[in-house]
Steps between C-alpha positions, in 0.01 A plus 500: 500500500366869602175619581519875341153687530288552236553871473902399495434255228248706283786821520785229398335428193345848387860648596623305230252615268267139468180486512273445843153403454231626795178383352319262738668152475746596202783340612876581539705224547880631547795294586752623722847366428774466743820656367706204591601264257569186701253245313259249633290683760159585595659862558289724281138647600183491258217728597168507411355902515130611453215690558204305649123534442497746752786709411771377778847433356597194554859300461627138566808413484669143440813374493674403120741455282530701199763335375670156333550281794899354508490179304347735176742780560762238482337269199236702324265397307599713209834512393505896476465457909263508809171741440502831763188650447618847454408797720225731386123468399363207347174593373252249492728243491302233714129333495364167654621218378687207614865401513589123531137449535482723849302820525722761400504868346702419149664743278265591173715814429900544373698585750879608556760266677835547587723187399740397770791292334797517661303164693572554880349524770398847508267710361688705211312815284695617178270751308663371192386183560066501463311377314080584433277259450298172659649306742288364734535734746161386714465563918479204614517241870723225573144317395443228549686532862374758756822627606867523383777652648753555211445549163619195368369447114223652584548814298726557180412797454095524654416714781436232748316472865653248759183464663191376275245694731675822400459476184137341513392861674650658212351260230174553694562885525532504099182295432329769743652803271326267155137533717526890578695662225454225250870402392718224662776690318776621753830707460793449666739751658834402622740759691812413761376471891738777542321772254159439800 
């Protein structure tokens, strides 16, 4: 995980041309993916980056995965192979929902995945290989646990939190954003660790 300032993480994103929303409590929820491919870790960052009510820029960041843990990179689910989210925007791909029956922000928007299916360990992208569409893609916690230190099952494909506090704030954070702006409605931006 990294801790990149909010300034860092807001010029990331608008470098690469997405959008960055600065009214008070919009939301910009970015995952920061580390560049090496070795599956099963806790080794990416999520942040959470916003104005306040009183106009201080604020980020959090947590510590993810963002993608497939090992056992679906090496059995997906689908036979075309594991879901990557890919890297890029996701416009208002998320809202409140639930996933297994836990609190959770689920996908109500297509999205585009890479498909890993060479079925190893590691984390392959092949541009020729995507596909657009509704997965499942939800952020999630290792609910119903509070804590998790490798990936496991726990995602095939999800953006996933090992540590159910984390992703309570953020849960929290997005029912906050429904009170003053009046959407629950959240886009999701997701760049390498290395572009920060």
């Amino acid at each position: 995980m990294i801790t990149p300032s909010y300034k860092k993480v807001m010029n990331a994103v608008m470098g690469k041309g997405y959008a960055w929303f600065r009214k008070p409590m919009d939301l910009n929820i970015i995952g920061l993916r580390n560049p090496t491919p070795t599956g099963g870790k806790f080794d990416d960052t999520i942040c959470v980056a916003y104005v306040d009510m009183l106009g201080n820029d604020i980020i959090k960041h947590f510590p993810a995965t963002t993608d497939p843990g090992i056992h679906y990179l090496t059995t997906p689910i689908n036979p075309s192979g594991a879901a990557i989210l890919a890297l890029g925007q996701h416009r208002g791909i998320w809202n409140i929902g639930k996933h297994k029956g836990y609190d959770a922000l689920i996908q109500v928007r297509p999205c585009t995945v890479v498909r890993d299916n060479n079925r190893d360990a590691f984390r392959d992208y092949d541009a020729k290989n995507t596909e657009y569409g509704m997965f499942g893609i939800n952020l999630h916690s290792v609910d119903p646990h509070e804590y998790q230190t490798t990936i496991g099952r726990w995602s095939a494909g999800c953006q996933v939190l090992p540590v159910k506090a984390d992703k309570d704030h953020i849960y929290s954070l997005v029912r906050l954003q429904r009170m003053f702006i009046g959407t629950s409605s959240v886009s999701y931006t997701i760049i390498l660790d290395s572009d920060v």
